[in-house]
C-alpha positions, 0 to 999 in steps of 0.5 A: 182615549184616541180620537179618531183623525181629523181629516179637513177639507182640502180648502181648509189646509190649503188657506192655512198655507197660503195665509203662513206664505201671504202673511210672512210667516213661512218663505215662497218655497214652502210651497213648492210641490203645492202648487201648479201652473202659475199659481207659484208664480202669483205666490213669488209676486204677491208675498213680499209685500205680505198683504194679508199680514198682521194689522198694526199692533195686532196678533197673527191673521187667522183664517176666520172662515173658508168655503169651497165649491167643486164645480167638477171632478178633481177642483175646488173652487175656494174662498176664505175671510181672513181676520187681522184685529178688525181687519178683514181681507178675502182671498180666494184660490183653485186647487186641482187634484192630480193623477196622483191623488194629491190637491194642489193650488192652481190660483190664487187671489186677494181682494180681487186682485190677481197677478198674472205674468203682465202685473210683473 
């Protein structure tokens, strides 16, 4: 028996993807193509350290709970907690969807720190 598709909330594809950028499992570029304006360029300052990596001595981070809001049309405003053993770390992003239908992030913060052009 086929199940039928699955389709999850943009928020929730978009935190997996940023989790696998901020936490060193896939390289910056993986998400050329998904972003706009400068939330490229937060990404390129933000993930060479890794912050939401594994803790120490424990498995991957997952993604344990993502929300969204859509304050207008075409955005989402979103926030997910993710868990590292029993390290927690919030992030939050802005995804808009262009003309051409797709969902891309726009911003990106982590525990409350955004890096904007200044920070570099």
């Amino acid at each position: 028996m086929r199940r039928p598709d699955v389709v999850l909330p943009p928020q929730d594809l978009f935190a997996e993807r940023l989790l696998a950028v901020l936490s060193g499992a896939r390289p910056v570029h993986w998400m050329l193509g998904w972003t706009v304006g400068e939330a490229y360029e937060q990404l390129v300052r933000l993930a060479p350290g890794a912050p939401l990596g594994a803790a120490a001595g424990h498995r991957r981070p997952v993604v344990r709970r993502c929300r969204g809001f859509r304050p207008c049309s075409g955005v989402v405003e979103a926030y997910a907690s993710i868990a590292s053993g029993a390290r927690v770390r919030a992030m939050a992003f802005r995804l808009e969807q262009g003309a051409d239908r797709r969902w891309r992030c726009a911003a990106v913060e982590i525990g409350g720190a955004r890096v904007t052009r200044d920070d570099a």
